[in-house]
N, C-alpha and C positions, 0 to 999 in steps of 0.2 A: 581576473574576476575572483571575489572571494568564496568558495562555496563550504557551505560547513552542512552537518547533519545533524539532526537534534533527534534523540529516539528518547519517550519518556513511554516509561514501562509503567503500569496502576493494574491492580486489580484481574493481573493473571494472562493481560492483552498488551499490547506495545504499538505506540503511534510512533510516525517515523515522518521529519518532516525537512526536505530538503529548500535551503534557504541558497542564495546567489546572491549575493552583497547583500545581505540581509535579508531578501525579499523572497517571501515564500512563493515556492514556481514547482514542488511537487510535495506529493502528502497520501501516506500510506497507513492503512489502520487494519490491525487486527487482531480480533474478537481472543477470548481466550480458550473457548470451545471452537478454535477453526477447524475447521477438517475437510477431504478432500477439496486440497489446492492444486495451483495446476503442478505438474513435477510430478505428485503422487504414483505410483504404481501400484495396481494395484491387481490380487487374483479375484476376477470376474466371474458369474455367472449367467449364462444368456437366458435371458428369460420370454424372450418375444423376436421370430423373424417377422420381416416386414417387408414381403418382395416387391412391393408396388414402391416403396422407398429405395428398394438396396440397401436395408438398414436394420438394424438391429436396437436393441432396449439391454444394455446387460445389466445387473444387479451388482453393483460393489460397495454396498450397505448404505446409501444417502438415504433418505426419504424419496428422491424421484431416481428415479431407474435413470441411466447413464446411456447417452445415445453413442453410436457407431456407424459411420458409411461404409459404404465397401472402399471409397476410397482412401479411408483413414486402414484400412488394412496395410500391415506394410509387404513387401515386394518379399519377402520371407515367410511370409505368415505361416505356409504349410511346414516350413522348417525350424520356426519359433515352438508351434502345437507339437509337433514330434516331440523337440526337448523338453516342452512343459511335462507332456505324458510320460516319457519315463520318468522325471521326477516322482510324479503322482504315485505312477502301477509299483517303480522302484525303491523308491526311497531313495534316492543316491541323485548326485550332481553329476551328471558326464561332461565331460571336457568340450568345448564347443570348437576346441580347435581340429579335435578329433572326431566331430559329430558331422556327419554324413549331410548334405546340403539336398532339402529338396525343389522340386520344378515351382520357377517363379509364377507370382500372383499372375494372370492376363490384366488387363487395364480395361475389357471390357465386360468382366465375369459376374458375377449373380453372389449374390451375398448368402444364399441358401445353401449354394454348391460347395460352402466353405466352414460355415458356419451352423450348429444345429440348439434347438433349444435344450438348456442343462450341462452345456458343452463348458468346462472351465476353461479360461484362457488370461495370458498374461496383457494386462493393460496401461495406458498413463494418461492422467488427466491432461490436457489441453485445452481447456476453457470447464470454467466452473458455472456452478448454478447459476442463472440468471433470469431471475421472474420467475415463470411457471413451469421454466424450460429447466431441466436437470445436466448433470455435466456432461461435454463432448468429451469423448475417446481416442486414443490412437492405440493401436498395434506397433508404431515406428517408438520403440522404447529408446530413451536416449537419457545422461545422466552428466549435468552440465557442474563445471568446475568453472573457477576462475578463467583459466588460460584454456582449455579443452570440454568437449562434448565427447563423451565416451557412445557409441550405436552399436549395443551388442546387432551380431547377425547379420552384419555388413563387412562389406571388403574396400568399401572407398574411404579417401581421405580429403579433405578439402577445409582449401583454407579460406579463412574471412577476402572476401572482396575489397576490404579496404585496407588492406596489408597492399601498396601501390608497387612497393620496391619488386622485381619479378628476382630477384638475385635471393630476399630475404625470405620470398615466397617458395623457389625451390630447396633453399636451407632448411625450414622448420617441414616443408615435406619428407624430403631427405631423412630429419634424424628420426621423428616419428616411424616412418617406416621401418628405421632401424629397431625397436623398441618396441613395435606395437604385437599383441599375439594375435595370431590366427584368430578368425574367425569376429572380430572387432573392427568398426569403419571409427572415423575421427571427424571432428570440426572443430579447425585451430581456431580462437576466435580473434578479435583484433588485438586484444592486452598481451599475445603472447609475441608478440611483436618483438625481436631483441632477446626473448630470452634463451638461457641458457639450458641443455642436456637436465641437471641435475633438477631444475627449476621445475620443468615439465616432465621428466620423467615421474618424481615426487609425485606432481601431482597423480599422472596414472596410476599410481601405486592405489591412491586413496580410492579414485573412482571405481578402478577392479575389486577392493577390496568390498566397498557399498553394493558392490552388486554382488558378490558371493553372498554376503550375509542375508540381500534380498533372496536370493535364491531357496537359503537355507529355511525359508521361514515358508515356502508350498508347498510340504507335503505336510506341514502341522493340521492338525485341524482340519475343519472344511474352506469351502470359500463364501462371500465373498471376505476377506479379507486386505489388512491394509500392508504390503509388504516392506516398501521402502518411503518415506516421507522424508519431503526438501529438509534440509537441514532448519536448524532454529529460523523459523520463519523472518526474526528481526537479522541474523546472521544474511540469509540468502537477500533479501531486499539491499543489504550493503551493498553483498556481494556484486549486483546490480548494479547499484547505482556508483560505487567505487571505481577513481579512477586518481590517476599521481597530483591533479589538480587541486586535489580536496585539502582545506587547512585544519580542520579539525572533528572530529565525532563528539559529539557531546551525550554521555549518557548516563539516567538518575537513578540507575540501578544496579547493583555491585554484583549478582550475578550475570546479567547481560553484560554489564562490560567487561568483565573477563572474558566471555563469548566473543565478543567485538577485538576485542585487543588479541585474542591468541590465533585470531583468525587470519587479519591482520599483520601480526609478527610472522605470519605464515608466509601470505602472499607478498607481502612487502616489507620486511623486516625493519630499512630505512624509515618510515613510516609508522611503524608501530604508536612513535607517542603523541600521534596527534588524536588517538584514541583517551578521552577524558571523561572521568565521573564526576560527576557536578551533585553539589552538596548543599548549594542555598538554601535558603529556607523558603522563596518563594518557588512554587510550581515552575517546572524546566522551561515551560511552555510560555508562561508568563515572562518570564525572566528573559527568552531571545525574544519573544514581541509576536510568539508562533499564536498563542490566542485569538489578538486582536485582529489577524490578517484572518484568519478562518472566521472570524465572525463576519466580516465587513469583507471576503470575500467569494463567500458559499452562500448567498442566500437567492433569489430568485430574480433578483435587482442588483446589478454592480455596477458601481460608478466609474468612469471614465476621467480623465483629465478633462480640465476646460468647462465641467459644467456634464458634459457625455455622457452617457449608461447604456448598459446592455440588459436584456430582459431573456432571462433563459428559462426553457419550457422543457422540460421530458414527457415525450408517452410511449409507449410500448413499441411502436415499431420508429422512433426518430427523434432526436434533439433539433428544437429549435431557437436561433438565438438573431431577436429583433436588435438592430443597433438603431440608438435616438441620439439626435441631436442637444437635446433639453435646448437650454438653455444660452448657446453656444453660438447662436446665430447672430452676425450682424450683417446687416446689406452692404455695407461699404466694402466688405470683401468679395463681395457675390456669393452667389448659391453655391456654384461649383467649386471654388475652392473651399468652402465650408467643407461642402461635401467630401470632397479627396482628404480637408486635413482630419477630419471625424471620423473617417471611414480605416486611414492611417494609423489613428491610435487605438482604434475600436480592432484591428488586427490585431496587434502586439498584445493586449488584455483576453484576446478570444485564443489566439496559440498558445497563451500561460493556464489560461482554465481548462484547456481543452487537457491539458497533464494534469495540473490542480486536482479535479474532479474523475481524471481517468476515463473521459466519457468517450463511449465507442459505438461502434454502429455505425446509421447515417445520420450528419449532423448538415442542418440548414441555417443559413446564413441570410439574414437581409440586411444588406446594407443599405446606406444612403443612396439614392437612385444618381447617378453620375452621367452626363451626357457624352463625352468625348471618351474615345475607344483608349485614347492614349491610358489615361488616368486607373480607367477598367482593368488594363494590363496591367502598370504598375501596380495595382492594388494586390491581383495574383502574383505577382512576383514578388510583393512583400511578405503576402500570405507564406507561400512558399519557402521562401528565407529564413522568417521564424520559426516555422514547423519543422525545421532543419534539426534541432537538436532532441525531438522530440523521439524516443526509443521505439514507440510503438510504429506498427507499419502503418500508414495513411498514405490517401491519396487526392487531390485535391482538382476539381474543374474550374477553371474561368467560370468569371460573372457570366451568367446570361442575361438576356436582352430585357429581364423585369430585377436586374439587381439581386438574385440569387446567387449564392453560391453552395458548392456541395459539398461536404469531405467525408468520405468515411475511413474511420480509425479501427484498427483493430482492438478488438476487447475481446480479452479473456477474463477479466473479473467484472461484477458488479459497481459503478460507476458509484465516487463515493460520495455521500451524502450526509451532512454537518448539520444538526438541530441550531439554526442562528437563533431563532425565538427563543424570548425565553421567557420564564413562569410569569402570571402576573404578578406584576412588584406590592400590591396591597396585598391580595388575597391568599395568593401561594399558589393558586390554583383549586382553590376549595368552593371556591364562592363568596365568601362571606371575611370579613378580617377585623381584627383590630383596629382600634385608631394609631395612623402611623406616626403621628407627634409623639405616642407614646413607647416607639421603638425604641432608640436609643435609655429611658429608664427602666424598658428591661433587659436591656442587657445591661447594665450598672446592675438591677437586681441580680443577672445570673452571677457577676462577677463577686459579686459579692458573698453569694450562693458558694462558687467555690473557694472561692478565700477562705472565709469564716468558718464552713459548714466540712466543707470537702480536705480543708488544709492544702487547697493547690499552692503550693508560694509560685510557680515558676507556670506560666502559661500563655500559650499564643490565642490571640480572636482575631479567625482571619473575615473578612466585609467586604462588601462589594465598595468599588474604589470611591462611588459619590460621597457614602457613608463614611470612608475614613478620611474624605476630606473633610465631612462634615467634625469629625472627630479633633480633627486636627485644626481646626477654624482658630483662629486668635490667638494674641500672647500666652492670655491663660485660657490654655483649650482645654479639651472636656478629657482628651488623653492625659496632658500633664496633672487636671485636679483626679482621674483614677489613679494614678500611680501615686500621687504622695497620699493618695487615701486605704488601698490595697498595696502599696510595695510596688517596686522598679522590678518585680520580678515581672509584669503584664507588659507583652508586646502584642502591637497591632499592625496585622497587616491586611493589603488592597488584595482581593484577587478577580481578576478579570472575568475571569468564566460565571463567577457565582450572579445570580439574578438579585434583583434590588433591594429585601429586604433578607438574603440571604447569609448566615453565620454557622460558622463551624468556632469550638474551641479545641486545644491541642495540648498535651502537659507536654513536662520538660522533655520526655522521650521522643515525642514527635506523633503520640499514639490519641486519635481523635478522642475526646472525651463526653460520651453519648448522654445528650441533657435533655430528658423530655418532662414536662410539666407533672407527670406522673411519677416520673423519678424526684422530683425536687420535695415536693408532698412530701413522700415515703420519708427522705433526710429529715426534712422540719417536724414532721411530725416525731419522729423516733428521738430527736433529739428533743426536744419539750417535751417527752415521755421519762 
C-alpha cells in the first residue's frame, strides 16, 4: 500500500491529510491560535471541590475551567504535590531520584481529602474542549517520544503488547533498566521494536531534558500557567501517524519542512528524504486530489458504491449514521443479498469516516435490516476488521435484533468538521448580484486594469475550475485572445476550493494582489488626473 502524507501550512494553521493509495482515510486540522492540546502540562489552580462528584474544576487559563476525578489523580499524587511544593516555597529542582516517596493514593478516597481550593498543582491535558464541556485532566504526567513514554514518579516499566517476540520483550526491558534514573517508570512502545542502546537511550536524553526545562518554568510567576507544550503540533501528529511504510511527506512550507525533515533524520535517518517540499503553483491540496475528497466526503450525505449512501447526524450526546440502499435494488438478486452486499460496502466507507472525521463518543449505525444470523455476523466481523487499523481505542457490538449496531470510539478532540457548502455562486452571499453573463468581461476589465494601469506584466487569475473551462473553450479561447492582447505573461489557473463565481489575482512573487472596486476608482481616477 501506498501511503503518503500531505501537510499544507496557510495562514499560521497546518492541515495534515493522510492518503493510502491515494485515498484520503485520515485528516487533521489545526487552527493557528491552538492551545491547550492533549500532551499539554500544565501548573493548575483548583478553583472548585465537588464532593458529590469526586471532582474537581482547576483553572489552567482556557475559558472553561478544566475538569479532574479523583480517579485521574495518579497513585503518587501526595508525592508529585510534595515536589511541586518545594519548587514553589524553594526555588530550586530537587532531584526526584533522591526525593523521599510518599503513602500511595487509596482507589477508594475522597477528592477533598486530597485536594483543596487555590491548591497549585502539576497537570496534563487528556481530552480537550468539547462543546460546553472544558478539558479533562490527569495527575499521571507522562511525556511521549517516538520509541518511549517517559512517567516521571513511577518505578514500572512496560512494554507495548504488541512487541509478540517474549526474547525481544525481555531485551528492551533489560537495557532500559539499565539506563533509566531513579525515580522514572517507562512505556516501550511498538516502533521501538529492534532498536538499538544508542537509538533509545538518545531518545531519553531528550524526554529528561523536556521535562527539566518543564520544571524550571514553576516557580516563575503565578499559576495557571502553560509549562510544557507537544512539540510543533504538525511535528507531533507525524510523529503519530509515522511508520517505515510511508513513501513520502509532502510539505508547502519551508519552515515546516525543515521541522519535518530533522525530525525525521532523527528518528529514521534512512528515511529522511522521503520528506519533500512541494513548489507547484497549484494549492498542495489541489494538486494530490486532497480537496476534492473533503468536499465529496464530509458533508451530511456520502455516497456509496453501487448507487449506496450514508446519512450522518451529530447531536450532543451521539452520532448517528443511517445506511440506504438508493438506488441499488434489483429483485432478481433478492432482498437479502442486496442487503448483506449494501450493508458490506456501507462498512468499509463508515470505518474510513469514522478516522476521517475523528468522530468519538457513541456512534449508531442502521443498517439494512438482514434476516439470516449468518450474514449479521459477518457483517460484525467485517466491521471489526476494518476498524482494525484504526489508532483510536473503540469498541464495537453485534447487530441487534432491529439492525443496530453500536461503537464507541475514543475521543479526545473535537470531531472535525469541513464547510462542503459553499457561497452562493450568483450572489456571493450578499443577496443581490450582478448579471453573471457579465462575469467573465470583468475580469478581462480587471486584467486589463492591471496590465495597463498597474504595469503587472507577469500575473496569475486563479477561478473556479467550470470558469476556467469556460476560459479555455475553443481553438480560439478567450485565454489565448487575453494573452496576445495583455502579454504571455497571464497565467490561469482551476482551483477547486474557490466557490463559482470566485477569483483571486497573484503577481510574479506569488503575493495575492488586493482588487476591490474602490481601489480601481482611486488608480483611474488619479491617472486621468
Amino acid at each position: 500500500m501506498n501511503n503518503e502524507i500531505v501537510v499544507d501550512t496557510k495562514d499560521g494553521g497546518a492541515s495534515i491529510a493522510l492518503l493510502a493509495d491515494k485515498k484520503l482515510v485520515e485528516f487533521n486540522k489545526i487552527d493557528k491560535d491552538f492551545a491547550f492540546g492533549v500532551g499539554d502540562i500544565y501548573l493548575g489552580k483548583v478553583r472548585k471541590i465537588m464532593p458529590g462528584l469526586n471532582a474537581a474544576f482547576v483553572d489552567v487559563g482556557s475559558d472553561k475551567d478544566a475538569f479532574i476525578h479523583y480517579l485521574d489523580l495518579s497513585r503518587r499524587f501526595a508525592t508529585m504535590t510534595k515536589f511541586t511544593n518545594v519548587i514553589l516555597n524553594e526555588k530550586k529542582i530537587p532531584e526526584i531520584s533522591n526525593f523521599s516517596a510518599k503513602k500511595e493514593l487509596l482507589k477508594d478516597g475522597q477528592i477533598s481529602d486530597n485536594l483543596s481550593v487555590g491548591q497549585e498543582i502539576l497537570v496534563q491535558i487528556v481530552k480537550e474542549s468539547i462543546s460546553t464541556k472544558g478539558p479533562r485532566l490527569t495527575t499521571e504526567i507522562s511525556l511521549a517520544g517516538r520509541y518511549l513514554v517517559l512517567i516521571p514518579f513511577s518505578d514500572s516499566i512496560s512494554v507495548s503488547q504488541k512487541i509478540k517476540s517474549k526474547a525481544e520483550r525481555n531485551r528492551l526491558r533489560q537495557l532500559m533498566v539499565s539506563i533509566l534514573p531513579q525515580g522514572f517508570g517507562l512505556i516501550i512502545r511498538t516502533v521501538a521494536e529492534g532498536k538499538m542502546v544508542a537509538e533509545l537511550d538518545g531518545e531519553l536524553r531528550l524526554l529528561l531534558r523536556r521535562w527539566n526545562d518543564a520544571l524550571t518554568k514553576i516557580s516563575r510567576n503565578g499559576s495557571p500557567k502553560l509549562l510544557l507544550s507537544e512539540m510543533d503540533r504538525s511535528v507531533s501528529i507525524i510523529r503519530d501517524l509515522f511508520s517505515p511504510d510511508y513513501h513520502a511527506i509532502h510539505v508547502n512550507d519551508k519552515d515546516t519542512f525543515q521541522e519535518i525533515y530533522d525530525y525525521v533524520s532523527l528518528i529514521s535517518p534512512e528515511q529522511k528524504d522521503i520528506v519533500k517540499l512541494y513548489d507547484g503553483d497549484l494549492p498542495i491540496f489541489d494538486y494530490f486530489n486532497v480537496t476534492k475528497q473533503l468536499k465529496s466526503s464530509l458533508g451530511r450525505v456520502v455516497s456509496v458504491k453501487n448507487g449506496a449512501y450514508l446519512v450522518i447526524e451529530h447531536t450532543e450526546a451521539l452520532h448517528v449514521i443511517d445506511v440506504n440502499s438508493g438506488n441499488r435494488f434489483r429483485p432478481e438478486e433478492g432482498q437479502e443479498a442486496v442487503a448483506l452486499e449494501v450493508n458490506m460496502l456501507a462498512a468499509e466507507e463508515i470505518a474510513r469516516q469514522l478516522r476521517l472525521r475523528d468522530i468519538g463518543g457513541i456512534i449508531v449505525i442502521d443498517f439494512i435490516d438482514m434476516e439470516k444470523v449468518a450474514n449479521r455476523q459477518a457483517l460484525y466481523e467485517k466491521m471489526c476488521e476494518l476498524m482494525k487499523p484504526d489508532r483510536a481505542r473503540h469498541n464495537i457490538l453485534p447487530l441487534s435484533k432491529f439492525g443496530l449496531m453500536q461503537i464507541t470510539r475514543h475521543r479526545v478532540r473535537q470531531a472535525i468538521k469541513i464547510q462542503t457548502e459553499e457561497v452562493c455562486p450568483t450572489c456571493m452571499g450578499k443577496g443581490k448580484c450582478q448579471p453573471s453573463i457579465l462575469f467573465v468581461e470583468s475580469l478581462e476589465e480587471k486584467i486589463d486594469f492591471l496590465r495597463n494601469v498597474q504595469n503587472q506584466k507577469k500575473m496569475t487569475l486563479q477561478v473556479h475550475p467550470y470558469v476556467y473551462a469556460y476560459i479555455n473553450k475553443g481553438f480560439y479561447s478567450l485565454k489565448w485572445r487575453w494573452r496576445m492582447k495583455y502579454g504571455f505573461g497571464l497565467k490561469i489557473m482551476p482551483i477547486q476550493d474557490f466557490s463559482f463565481l470566485q477569483y483571486k489575482f497573484f503577481d510574479a512573487k506569488r503575493n495575492e494582489i488586493e482588487l476591490s472596486v474602490e481601489t480601481e476608482e482611486k488608480e483611474i481616477n488619479s491617472e486621468n488626473f
